[in-house]
C-alpha positions as CSV (number, residue, x, y, z in Angstrom):
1,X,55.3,38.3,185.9
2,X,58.2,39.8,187.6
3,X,58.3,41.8,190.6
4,X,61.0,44.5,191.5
5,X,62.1,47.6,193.2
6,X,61.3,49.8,190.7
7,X,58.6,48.2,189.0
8,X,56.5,45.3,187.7
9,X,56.7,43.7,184.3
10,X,53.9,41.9,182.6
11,X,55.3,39.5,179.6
12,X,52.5,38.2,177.1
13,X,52.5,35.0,174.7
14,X,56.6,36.5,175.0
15,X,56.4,39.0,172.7
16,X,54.6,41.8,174.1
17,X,55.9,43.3,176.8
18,X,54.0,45.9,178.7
19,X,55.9,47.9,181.7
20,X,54.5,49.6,184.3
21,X,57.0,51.6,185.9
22,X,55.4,52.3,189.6
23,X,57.8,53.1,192.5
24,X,57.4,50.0,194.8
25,X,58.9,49.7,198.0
26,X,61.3,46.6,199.0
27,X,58.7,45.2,200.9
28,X,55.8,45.2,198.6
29,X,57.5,43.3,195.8
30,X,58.2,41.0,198.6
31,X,55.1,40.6,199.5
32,X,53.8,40.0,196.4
33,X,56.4,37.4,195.5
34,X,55.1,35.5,198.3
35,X,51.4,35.8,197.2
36,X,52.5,34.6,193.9
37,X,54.1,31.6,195.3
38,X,50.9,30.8,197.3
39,X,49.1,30.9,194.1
40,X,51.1,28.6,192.5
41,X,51.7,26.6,195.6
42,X,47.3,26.1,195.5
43,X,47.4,26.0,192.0
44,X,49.9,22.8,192.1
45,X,48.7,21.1,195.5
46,X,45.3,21.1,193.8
47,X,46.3,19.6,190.5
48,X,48.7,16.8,192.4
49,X,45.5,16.1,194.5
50,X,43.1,15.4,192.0
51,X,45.6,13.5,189.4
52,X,46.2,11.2,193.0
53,X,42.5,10.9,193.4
54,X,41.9,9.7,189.3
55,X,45.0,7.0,189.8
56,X,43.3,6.1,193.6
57,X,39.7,6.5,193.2
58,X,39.2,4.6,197.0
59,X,40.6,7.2,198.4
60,X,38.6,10.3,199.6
61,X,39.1,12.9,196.6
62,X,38.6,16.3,198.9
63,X,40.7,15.1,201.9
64,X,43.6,14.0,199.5
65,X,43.0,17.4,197.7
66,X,43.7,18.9,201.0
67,X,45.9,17.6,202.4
68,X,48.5,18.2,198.9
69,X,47.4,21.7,199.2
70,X,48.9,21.4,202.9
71,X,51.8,20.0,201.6
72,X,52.6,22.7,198.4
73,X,52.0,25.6,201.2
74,X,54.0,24.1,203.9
75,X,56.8,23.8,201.1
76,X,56.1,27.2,199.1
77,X,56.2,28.2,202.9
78,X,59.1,27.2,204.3
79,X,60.9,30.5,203.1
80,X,63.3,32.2,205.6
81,X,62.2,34.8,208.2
82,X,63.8,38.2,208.4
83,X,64.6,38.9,212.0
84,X,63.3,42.6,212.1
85,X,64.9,42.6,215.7
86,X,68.4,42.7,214.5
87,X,68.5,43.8,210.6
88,X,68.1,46.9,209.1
89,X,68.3,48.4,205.3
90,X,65.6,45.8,204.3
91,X,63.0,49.0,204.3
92,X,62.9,52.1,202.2
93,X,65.1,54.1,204.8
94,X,67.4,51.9,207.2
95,X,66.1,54.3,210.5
96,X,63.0,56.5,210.4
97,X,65.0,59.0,212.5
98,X,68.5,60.3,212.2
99,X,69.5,59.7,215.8
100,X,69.4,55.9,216.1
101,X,68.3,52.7,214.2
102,X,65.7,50.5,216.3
103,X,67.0,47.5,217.6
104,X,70.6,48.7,217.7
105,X,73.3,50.5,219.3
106,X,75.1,53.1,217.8
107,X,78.4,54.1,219.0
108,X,82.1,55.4,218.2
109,X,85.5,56.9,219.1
110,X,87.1,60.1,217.1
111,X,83.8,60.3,215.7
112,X,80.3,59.6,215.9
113,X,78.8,57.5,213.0
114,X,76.3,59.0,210.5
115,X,72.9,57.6,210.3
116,X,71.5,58.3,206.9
117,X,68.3,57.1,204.6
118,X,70.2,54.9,203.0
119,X,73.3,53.7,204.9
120,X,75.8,54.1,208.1
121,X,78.1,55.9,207.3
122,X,80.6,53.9,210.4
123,X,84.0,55.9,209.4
124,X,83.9,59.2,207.8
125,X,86.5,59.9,204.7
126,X,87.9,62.6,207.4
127,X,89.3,62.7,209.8
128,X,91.4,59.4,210.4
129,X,92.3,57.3,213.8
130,X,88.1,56.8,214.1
131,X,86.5,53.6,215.2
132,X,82.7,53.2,214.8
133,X,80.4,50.0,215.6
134,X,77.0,48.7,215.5
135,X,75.7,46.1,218.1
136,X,72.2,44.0,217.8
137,X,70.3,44.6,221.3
138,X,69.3,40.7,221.5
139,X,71.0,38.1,220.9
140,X,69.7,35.1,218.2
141,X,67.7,32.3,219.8
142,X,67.9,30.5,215.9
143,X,70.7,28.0,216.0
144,X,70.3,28.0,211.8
145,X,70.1,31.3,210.0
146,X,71.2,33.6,207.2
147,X,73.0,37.3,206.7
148,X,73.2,39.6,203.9
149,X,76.0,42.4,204.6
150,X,76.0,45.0,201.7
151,X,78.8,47.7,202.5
152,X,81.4,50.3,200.6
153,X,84.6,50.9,201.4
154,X,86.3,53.8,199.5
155,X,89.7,56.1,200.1
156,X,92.6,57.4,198.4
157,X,95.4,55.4,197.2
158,X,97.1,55.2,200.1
159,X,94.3,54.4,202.6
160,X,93.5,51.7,204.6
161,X,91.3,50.7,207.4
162,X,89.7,47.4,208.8
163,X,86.1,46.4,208.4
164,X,84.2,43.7,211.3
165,X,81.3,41.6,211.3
166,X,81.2,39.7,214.6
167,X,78.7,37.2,215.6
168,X,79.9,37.2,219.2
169,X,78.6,36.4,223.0
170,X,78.0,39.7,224.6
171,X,79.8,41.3,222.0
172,X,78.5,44.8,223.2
173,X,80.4,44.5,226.6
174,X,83.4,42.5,225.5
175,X,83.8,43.9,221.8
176,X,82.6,47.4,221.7
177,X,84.7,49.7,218.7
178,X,87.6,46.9,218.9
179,X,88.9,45.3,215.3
180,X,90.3,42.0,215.2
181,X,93.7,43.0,216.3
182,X,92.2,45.0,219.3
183,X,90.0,42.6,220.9
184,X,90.6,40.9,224.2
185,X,89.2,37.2,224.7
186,X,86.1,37.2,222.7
187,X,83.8,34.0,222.1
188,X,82.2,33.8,218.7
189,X,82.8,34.7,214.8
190,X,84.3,37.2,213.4
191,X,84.5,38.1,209.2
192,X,87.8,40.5,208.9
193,X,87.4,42.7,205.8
194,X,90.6,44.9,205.0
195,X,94.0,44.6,202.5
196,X,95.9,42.1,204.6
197,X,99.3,41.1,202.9
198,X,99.1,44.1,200.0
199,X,96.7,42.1,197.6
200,X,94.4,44.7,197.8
201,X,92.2,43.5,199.8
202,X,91.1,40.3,201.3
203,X,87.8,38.5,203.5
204,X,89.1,36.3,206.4
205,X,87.2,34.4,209.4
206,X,88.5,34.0,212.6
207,X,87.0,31.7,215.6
208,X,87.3,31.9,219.3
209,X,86.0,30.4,222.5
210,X,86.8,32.5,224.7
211,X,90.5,31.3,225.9
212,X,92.7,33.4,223.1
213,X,93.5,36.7,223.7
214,X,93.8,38.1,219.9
215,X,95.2,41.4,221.4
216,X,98.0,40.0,222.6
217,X,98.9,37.2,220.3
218,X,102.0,37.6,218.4
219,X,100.1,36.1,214.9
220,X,96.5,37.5,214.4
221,X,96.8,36.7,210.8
222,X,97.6,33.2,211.4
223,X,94.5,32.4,213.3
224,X,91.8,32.9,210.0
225,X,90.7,29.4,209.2
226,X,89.0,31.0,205.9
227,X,89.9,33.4,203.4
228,X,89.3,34.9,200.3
229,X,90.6,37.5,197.8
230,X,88.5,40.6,197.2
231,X,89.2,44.1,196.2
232,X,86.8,46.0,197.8
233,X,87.9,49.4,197.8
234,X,87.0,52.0,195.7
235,X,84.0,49.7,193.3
236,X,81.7,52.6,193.3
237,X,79.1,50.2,194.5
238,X,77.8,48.2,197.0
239,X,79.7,45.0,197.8
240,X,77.2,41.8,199.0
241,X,78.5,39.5,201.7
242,X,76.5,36.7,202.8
243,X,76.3,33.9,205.1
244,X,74.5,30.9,205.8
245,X,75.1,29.0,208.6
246,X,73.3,25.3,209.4
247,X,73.9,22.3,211.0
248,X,75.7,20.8,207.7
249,X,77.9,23.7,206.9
250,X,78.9,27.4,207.2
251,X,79.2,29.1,204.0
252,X,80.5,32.8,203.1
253,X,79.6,34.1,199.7
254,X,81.2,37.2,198.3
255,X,79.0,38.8,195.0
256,X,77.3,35.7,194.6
257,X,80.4,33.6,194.5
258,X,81.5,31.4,197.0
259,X,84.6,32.8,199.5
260,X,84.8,29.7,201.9
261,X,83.1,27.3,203.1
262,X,83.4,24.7,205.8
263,X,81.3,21.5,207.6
264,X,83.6,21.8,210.6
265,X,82.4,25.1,212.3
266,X,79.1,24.9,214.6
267,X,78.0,28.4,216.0
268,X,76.1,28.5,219.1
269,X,72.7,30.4,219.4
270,X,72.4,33.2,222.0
271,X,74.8,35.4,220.4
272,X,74.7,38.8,219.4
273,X,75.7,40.4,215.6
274,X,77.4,43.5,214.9
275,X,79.8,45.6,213.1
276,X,82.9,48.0,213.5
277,X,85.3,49.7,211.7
278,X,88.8,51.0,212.2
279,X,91.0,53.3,210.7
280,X,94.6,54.9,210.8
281,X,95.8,58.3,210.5
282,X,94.9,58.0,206.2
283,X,91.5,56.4,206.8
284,X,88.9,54.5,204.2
285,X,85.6,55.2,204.7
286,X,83.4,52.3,205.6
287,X,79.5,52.5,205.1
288,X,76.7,49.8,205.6
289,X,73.6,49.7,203.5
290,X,72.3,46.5,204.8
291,X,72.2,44.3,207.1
292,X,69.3,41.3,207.2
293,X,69.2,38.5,209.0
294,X,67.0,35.8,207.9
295,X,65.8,32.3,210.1
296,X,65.9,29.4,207.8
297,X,63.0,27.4,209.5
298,X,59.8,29.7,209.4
299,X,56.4,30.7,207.4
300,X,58.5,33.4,205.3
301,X,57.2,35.7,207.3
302,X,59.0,38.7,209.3
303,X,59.3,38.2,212.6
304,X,58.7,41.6,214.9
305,X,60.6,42.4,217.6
306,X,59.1,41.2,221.0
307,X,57.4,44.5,222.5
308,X,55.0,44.7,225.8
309,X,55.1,42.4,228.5
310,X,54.0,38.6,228.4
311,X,50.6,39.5,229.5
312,X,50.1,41.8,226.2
313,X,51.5,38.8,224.1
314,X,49.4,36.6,225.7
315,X,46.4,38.2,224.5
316,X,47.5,39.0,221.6
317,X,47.6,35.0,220.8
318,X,44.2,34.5,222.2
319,X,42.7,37.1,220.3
320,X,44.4,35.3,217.0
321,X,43.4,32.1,217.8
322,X,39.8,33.3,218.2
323,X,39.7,35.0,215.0
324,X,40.8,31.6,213.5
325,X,38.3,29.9,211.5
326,X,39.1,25.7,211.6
327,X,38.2,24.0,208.6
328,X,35.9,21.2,207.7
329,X,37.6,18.0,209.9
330,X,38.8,14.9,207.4
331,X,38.8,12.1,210.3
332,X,42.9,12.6,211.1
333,X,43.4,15.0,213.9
334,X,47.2,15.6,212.9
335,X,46.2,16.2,209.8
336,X,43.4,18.9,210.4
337,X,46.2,21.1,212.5
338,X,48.2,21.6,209.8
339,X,45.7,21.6,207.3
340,X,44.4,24.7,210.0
341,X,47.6,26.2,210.6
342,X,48.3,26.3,206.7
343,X,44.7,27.7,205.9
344,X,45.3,30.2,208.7
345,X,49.0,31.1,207.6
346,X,47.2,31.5,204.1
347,X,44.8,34.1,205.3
348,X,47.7,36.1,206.5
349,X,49.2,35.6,203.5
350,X,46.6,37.2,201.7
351,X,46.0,40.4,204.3
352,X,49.6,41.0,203.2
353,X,48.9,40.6,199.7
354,X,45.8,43.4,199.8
355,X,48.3,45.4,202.2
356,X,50.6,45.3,198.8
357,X,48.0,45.7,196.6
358,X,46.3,49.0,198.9
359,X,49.6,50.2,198.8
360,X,49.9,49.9,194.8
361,X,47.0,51.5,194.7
362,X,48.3,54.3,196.6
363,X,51.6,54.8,194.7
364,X,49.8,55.1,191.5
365,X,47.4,57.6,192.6
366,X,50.3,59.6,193.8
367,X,52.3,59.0,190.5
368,X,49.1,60.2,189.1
369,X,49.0,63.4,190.8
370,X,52.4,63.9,190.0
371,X,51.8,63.3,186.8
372,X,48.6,65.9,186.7
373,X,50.8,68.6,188.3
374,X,53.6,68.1,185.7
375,X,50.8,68.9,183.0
376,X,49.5,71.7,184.9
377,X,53.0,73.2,185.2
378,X,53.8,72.9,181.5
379,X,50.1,74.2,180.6
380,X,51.1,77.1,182.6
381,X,54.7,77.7,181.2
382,X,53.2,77.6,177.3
383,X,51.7,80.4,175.9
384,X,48.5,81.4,175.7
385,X,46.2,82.4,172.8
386,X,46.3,86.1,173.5
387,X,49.8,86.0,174.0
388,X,50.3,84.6,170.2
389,X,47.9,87.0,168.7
390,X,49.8,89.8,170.1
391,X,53.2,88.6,169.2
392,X,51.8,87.7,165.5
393,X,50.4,91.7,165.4
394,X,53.7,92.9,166.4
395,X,55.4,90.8,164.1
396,X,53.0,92.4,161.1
397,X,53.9,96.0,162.2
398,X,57.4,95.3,161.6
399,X,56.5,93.9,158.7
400,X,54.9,96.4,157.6
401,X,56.9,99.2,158.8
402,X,60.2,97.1,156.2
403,X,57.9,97.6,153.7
404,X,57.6,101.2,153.7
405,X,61.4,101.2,153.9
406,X,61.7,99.6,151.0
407,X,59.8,101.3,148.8
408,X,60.9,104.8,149.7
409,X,64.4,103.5,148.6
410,X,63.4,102.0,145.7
411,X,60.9,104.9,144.3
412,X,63.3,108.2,145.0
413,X,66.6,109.8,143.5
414,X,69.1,110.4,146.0
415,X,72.1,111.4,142.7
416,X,71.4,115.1,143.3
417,X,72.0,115.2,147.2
418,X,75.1,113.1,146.4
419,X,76.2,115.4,144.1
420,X,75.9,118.6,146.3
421,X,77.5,117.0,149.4
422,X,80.7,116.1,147.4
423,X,80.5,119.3,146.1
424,X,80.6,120.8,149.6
425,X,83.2,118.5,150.7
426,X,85.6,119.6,148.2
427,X,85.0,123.3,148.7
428,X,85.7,123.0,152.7
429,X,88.9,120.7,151.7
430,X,90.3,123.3,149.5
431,X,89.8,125.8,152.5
432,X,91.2,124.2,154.8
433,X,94.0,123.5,153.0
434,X,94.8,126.8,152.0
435,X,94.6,128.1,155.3
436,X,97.0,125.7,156.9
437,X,99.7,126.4,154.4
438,X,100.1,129.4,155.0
439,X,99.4,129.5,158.9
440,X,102.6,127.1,158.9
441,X,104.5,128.9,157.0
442,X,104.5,132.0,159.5
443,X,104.8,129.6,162.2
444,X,107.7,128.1,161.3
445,X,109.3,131.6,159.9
446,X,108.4,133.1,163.6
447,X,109.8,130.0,165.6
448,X,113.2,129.7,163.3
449,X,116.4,131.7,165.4
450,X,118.5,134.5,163.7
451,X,122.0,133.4,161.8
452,X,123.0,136.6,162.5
453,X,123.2,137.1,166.6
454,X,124.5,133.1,166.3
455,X,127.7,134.4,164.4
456,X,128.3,137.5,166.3
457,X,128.4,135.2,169.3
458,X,130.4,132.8,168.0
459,X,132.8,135.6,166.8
460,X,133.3,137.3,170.5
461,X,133.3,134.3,171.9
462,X,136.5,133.6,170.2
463,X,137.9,136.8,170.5
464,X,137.6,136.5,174.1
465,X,139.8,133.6,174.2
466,X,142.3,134.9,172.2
467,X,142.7,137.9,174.4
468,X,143.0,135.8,178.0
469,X,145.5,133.7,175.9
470,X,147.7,136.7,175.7
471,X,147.1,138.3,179.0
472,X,148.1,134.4,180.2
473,X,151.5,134.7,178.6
474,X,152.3,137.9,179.1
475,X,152.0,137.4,182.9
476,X,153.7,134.5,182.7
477,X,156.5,135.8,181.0
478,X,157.0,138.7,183.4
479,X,157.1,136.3,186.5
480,X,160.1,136.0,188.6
481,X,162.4,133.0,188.3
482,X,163.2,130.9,190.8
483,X,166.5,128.8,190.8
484,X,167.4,125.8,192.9
């Protein structure tokens, strides 16, 4: 059996394969991956237990039983813890309201950031020269623990911008929007995500106690004790970072491979986490889908955040401890506390598993009644019985009404009333044209000028010059001369 986000798979004698697609949320499947470990956990404890009692029959056979029960749910339950206090994204929606996630402060310069269902959106694609961060409220108290940081950064070609996640002292106060090249004197971690040196992009760590002051140092770059090569930019998809810090080592994993690790680096507890982003005037934009933090030493399961006073949680622990029902004692004191605490860790276990399965439940009556609505909606969209009957008499009518058509063409002679209209056509084309020949005859005989008033014209026009030729002369001639 395998449990997911988006359903749950049931693999038989592996070769039928039946798939129930429900929509479960995160922290069902979750949940049920932990019942299913208890199971087997029981299931194994009990079968170790009595193969120990066959080999050592002097031994008592139910307290051995128990006691390897203990032992496969201390070790099926040694699973981490998410911190609820300072992680988000582990749920359907990262912040039930739009305002502000719990736990954490939101804040920015240039721009706010952008709380959606899904992710922070800490620097918007537009405008650029924006810094956003996210700060934890409280600081860790685990000294071993683990992150998962899923993010996006995408831009143009030519965009850039700087991506943080600190793990600092105070980093609220002393940190705030800075990047790594902004901040003063800080004391903790910080993972630099941007495109140092052009390789298109790269993940670096960086380590301070307090005494540097990165701002003003003439090398930032020079400081990273860890690095990596990874192009984030641009992927389309979520990129995973984790990290895993113990008292053996501190690792960094990029995608599921490793970026750098080291057994040289020793964080303190009491810090704070948190994230900000930077960008110049042609910015990326950075956005965070998740961030959990897990505790390696715990029950597996999540840890709330610490509301009411001490008084409230006081007797909230009394009230648990009297609804806790202590098993049969075996003789060995030590060993009926944990045999108690396991049994009692179990019964949580299993209000968490009918929590799943009520919920289950409740997600496949809703995709039932979506389902029912759907059939509803396409019952109403097809047509109905009447609706059919009257297309298919309409459809006869016209069939009918062809018909007819037909067989009037078919059974009558149409030669004659061919015959008389091309008669008639002729006759009114004969007509017509005798009538225009003759109307354009007179027109153009009406319209054409006389040859006779042309000549005469021409014939005094010339006579006229003729005559002022001679008066011209003749006055010239009679003209007095003049001598010089």
């Amino acid at each position: 059996m395998d449990f997911s986000d988006v359903g749950v798979r049931h693999t038989i004698l592996n070769s039928v394969q039946l798939h129930h697609f429900i929509d479960i949320s995160p922290s069902a499947a979750a949940i049920a991956k932990e019942a299913r470990l208890c199971v087997i956990a029981i299931v194994v404890g009990a079968f170790f237990g009595l193969v120990f009692s066959l080999l050592f029959p002097r031994f008592d056979r139910p307290a051995i039983m128990k006691t390897f029960a203990s032992f496969a749910l201390f070790a099926a339950g040694a699973t981490a813890q998410v911190i609820q206090s300072a992680s988000f994204g582990y749920d359907k929606t990262i912040s039930p309201t739009r305002d502000s996630i719990p736990g954490w402060n939101i804040g920015g310069e240039g721009s706010d950031p952008q709380i959606l269902s899904n992710k922070l959106i800490l620097t918007p694609p537009y405008p650029g020269n924006v810094r956003g961060s996210a700060w934890a409220q409280k600081p860790i108290t685990q000294s071993e623990w683990s992150a998962e940081f899923q993010f996006r950064g995408s831009g143009q070609e030519r965009s850039g911008g700087n991506l943080q996640l600190w793990y600092a002292k105070d980093g609220q106060t002393r940190v705030g929007t800075s990047s790594i090249y902004t901040v003063g004197q800080f004391d903790g971690f910080a993972l630099v995500i941007d495109t140092h040196g052009g390789r298109g992009g790269s993940i670096r760590g960086f380590l301070n106690d307090g005494t540097t002051d990165y701002k003003s140092h003439r090398s930032v770059d020079s400081l990273a004790f860890g690095h990596c090569d990874y192009a984030y930019r641009n992927l389309g998809r979520p990129s995973v970072v984790k990290l895993k810090h113990t008292t053996s080592t501190f690792e960094v994993t990029v995608d599921d491979k490793v970026c750098f690790a080291t057994d040289k680096v020793a964080l303190p507890s009491g810090n704070t986490f948190g994230i900000t982003a930077a960008t110049p005037e042609n910015p990326d934009s950075f956005e965070v889908f998740k961030f959990v933090l897990e505790s390696a030493a715990g029950q597996g399961q999540v840890i709330p955040p610490k509301v009411g006073t001490p008084q409230q949680q006081a007797a909230r622990n009394q009230e648990q401890q009297q609804n806790t029902v202590p098993d049969p004692s075996t003789g060995n004191t030590v060993l009926d506390h944990g045999i108690a605490a396991q049994f009692v860790d179990l019964g949580g276990r299993l209000q968490l598993t009918n929590k799943a399965t009520t919920n289950i439940l409740q997600d496949m009556k809703s995709q039932a009644s979506k389902n029912e609505a759907r059939q509803a909606e396409l019952l109403q969209k097809l047509a109905s019985k009447d609706q059919v009957a009257a297309l298919d008499s309409r459809l006869q009518r016209i069939e009918q009404l062809l018909q007819t058509i037909q067989r009037d063409l078919e059974g009558k002679d149409y030669s004659g009333s061919f015959n008389q209209l091309h008669d008639t056509l002729r006759t009114s084309h004969l007509s017509l044209s005798e009538t225009l020949q003759g109307s354009l005859l007179s027109a153009i005989t009406a319209s054409t000028p006389r040859m006779g008033f042309f000549i005469f014209m021409v014939i005094a026009f010339q006579v006229v010059l003729a005559i002022s030729y001679v008066v011209y002369k003749r006055r010239r001639a009679n003209m007095p001369k003049k001598f010089l």
